[in-house]
C-alpha positions, -999 to +999 in steps of 0.1 A: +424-806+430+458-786+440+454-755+449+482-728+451+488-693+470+505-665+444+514-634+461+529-603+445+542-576+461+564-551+442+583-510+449+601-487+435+633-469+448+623-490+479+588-471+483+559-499+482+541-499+448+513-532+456+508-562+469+481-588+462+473-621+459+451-652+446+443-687+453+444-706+419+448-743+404+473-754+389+463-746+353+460-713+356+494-703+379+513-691+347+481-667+337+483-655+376+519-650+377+516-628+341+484-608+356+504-601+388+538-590+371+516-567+342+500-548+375+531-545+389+544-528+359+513-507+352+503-493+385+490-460+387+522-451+413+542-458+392+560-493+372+579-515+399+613-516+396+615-547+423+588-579+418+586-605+443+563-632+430+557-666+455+542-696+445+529-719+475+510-752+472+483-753+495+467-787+515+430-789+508+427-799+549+445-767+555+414-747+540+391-731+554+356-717+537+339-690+546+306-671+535+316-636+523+304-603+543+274-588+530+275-552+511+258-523+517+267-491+496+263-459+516+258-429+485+279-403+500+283-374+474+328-364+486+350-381+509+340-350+536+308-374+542+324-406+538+347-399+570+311-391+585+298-419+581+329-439+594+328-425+627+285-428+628+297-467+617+326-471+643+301-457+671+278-486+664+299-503+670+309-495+707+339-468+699+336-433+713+338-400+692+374-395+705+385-427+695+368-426+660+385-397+655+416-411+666+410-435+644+403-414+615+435-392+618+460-424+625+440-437+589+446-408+572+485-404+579+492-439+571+517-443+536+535-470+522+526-494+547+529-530+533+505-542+557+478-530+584+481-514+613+467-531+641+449-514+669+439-524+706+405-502+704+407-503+745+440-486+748+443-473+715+481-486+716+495-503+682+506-536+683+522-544+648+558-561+657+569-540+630+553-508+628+563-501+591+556-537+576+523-538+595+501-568+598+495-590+565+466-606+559+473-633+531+458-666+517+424-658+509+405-657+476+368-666+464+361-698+458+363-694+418+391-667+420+384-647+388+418-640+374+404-607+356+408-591+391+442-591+391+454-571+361+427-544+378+416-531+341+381-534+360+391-506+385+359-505+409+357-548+404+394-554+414+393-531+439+359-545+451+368-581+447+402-581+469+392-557+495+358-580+504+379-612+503+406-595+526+379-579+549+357-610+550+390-632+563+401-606+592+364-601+602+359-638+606+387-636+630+375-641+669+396-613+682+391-583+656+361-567+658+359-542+632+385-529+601+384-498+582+406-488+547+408-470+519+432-476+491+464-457+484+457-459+446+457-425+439+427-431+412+407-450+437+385-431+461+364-450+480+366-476+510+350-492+539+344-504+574+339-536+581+325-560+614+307-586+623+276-568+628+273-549+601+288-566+571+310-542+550+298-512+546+314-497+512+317-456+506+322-442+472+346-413+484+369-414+513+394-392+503+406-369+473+413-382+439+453-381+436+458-387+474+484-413+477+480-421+512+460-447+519+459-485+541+440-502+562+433-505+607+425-538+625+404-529+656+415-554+680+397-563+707+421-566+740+391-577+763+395-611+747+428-609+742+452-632+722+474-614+702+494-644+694+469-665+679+446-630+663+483-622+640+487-656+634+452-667+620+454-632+597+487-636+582+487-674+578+451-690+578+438-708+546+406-692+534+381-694+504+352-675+504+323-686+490+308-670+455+275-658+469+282-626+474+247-608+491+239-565+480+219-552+499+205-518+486+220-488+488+215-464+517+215-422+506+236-404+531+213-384+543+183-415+556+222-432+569+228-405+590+197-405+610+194-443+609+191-453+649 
């Protein structure tokens, strides 16, 4: 079976709009390629005035497969205790209160970035090539890529769907240890952290409804360091993610914050 890579990414007045992509067959590349140029022209900041649409056939050797992170829902009632729970997240995982908030704040100010930044959590120095194109993580998609996703008429399902493939390729990388995002869809509130350890961890509110800001952070890990080889395995590595996507209950914010 041939497999191909469709990525959109689209902007207006030269200010980035979306990007996103999917891993289909062959007989369903012109329903892709309609999804992807609808969203572009529908997004909530605004109809694109520039569309870029690629079209890539993949080798089956060349693909990887993966099993998806595992979800856990933290109920945090406003985006005041989603940052909250970030930083409790980000100190489990071996990152100081300084840092986290470091973190946080660089999070925060990020806007129409194309890609992610990506950030040595030793030195806390930025090591995109190109600060304002960022890192790109592309070529990944769920094993039956369910072309509803992409029009995002499903908000919370598209959303859901694209953020757990992307986060599930860039934590299977050796040399990242951890990612966090939220989406600069001005009608789409919540985000994440994501790591090895502790799967991604979703939160309904990270920041106001209307904020356009919005992207994501790859916490590198310098200690084993190869930066080379971490950009190249997230912007050009074959993935499909498995189906079996595991929810694990969700966690109220108040028992989360005094988990040990």
């Amino acid at each position: 079976m041939t497999l191909y890579s469709v990525k959109m990414r689209s902007s207006k007045e030269d200010s980035h709009i979306s990007g996103t992509e999917s891993i289909v067959k062959e007989s369903d590349l012109e329903k892709a390629i309609n999804l992807l140029v609808k969203r572009a022209l529908s997004h909530s900041k605004g109809s694109a005035d520039f569309i870029n649409i690629k079209v890539e056939e993949l080798k089956q050797q060349d693909i990887e497969m993966i099993k998806p992170l595992e979800v856990t829902t933290i109920d945090v009632e406003d985006y005041k205790q989603g940052l909250n729970s970030v930083e409790l997240v980000l100190g489990k995982l071996g990152i100081d209160n300084e840092k986290a908030s470091k973190i946080l704040k660089l999070l925060m100010d990020i806007k129409d970035m194309r890609g992610a930044i990506l950030l040595d959590i030793n030195t806390m120095e930025r090591l995109e090539y190109d600060k304002n194109r960022g890192i790109r993580a592309t070529y990944m998609d769920f094993e039956s890529s369910k072309l509803d996703h992409l029009s995002k008429e499903k908000v919370y399902s598209a959303h859901f769907i694209e953020a757990l493939a992307l986060a599930t390729k860039v934590i299977n990388c050796p040399y990242i240890i951890g990612e966090v995002c939220y989406s600069d869809d001005p009608d789409y509130t919540a985000g994440y952290v994501a790591s090895k350890e502790y799967g991604y961890i979703r939160f309904p509110y990270l920041k106001k409804l209307g904020d356009t800001n919005g992207g994501r952070i790859f916490l590198y890990d310098s200690s084993i360091d190869d930066l080379d080889k971490c950009i190249d395995y997230i912007e050009n590595k074959k993935i499909l993610i498995k189906d079996d996507i595991i929810f694990n209950e969700n966690i109220p914010y108040e028992k989360f914050i005094n988990l040990k």
